[in-house]
C-alpha positions in Angstrom: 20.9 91.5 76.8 21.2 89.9 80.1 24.6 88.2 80.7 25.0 84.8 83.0 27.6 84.6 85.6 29.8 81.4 84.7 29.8 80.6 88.6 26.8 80.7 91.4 27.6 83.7 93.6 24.2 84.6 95.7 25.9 87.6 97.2 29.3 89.4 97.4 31.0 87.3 100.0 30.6 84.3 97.7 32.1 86.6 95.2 34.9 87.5 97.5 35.4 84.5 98.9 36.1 82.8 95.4 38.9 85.4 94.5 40.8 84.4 97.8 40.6 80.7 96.4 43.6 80.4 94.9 42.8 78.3 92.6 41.3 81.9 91.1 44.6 82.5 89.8 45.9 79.3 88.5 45.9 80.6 84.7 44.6 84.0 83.3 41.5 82.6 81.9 40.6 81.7 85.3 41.2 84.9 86.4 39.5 87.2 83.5 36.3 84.7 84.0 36.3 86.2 87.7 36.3 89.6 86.7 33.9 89.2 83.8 31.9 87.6 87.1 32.9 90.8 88.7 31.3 93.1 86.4 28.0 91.0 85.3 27.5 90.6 89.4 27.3 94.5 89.5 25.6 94.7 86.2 23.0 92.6 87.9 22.9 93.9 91.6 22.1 97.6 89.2 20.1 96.2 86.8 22.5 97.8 84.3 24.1 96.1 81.3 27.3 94.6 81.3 28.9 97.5 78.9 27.1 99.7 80.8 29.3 98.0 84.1 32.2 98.1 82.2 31.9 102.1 81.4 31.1 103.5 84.7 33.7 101.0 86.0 36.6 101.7 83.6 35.6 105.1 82.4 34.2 106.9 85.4 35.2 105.5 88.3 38.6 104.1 88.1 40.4 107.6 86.2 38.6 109.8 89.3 40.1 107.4 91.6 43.7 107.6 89.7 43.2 111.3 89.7 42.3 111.7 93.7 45.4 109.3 94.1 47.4 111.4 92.3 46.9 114.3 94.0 47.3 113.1 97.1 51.1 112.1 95.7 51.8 115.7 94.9 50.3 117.0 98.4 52.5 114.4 100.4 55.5 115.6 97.9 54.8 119.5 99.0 54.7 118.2 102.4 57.7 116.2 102.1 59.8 119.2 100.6 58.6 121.7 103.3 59.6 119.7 105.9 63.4 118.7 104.3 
């Protein structure tokens, strides 16, 4: 199934540049519709699906990046502690 964006973006900096409008964040309708945008833009520019967007997004990518951030927290601690 193929998914329509709700706005015309051509590339990413249309995509971009709408989420700096602030009229992006008016209500949180406005704002989900952008990220529903977000996801069926990359969907697209993949040729993926839209769940299949959502899972590499949400399931993949976003936990490695919590768990590389997370990391980094405990080396700067260990860092911290040697150097008090």
């Amino acid at each position: 199934m193929k998914y329509r964006l709700q706005n015309d973006y051509d590339n990413v900096i249309d995509l971009i540049d709408n989420l700096l409008d602030i009229n992006t964040f008016k209500n949180s309708d406005t704002f989900f519709n952008w990220c529903v945008d977000v996801l069926i833009f990359i969907s697209n520019t993949l040729n993926i699906s839209y769940e299949e967007a959502n899972i590499l997004i949400f399931v993949i990518i976003h936990p490695i990046i919590t768990m590389i951030l997370a990391l980094v927290v405990l080396k700067q601690r260990r860092k911290i502690k040697r150097l008090s």
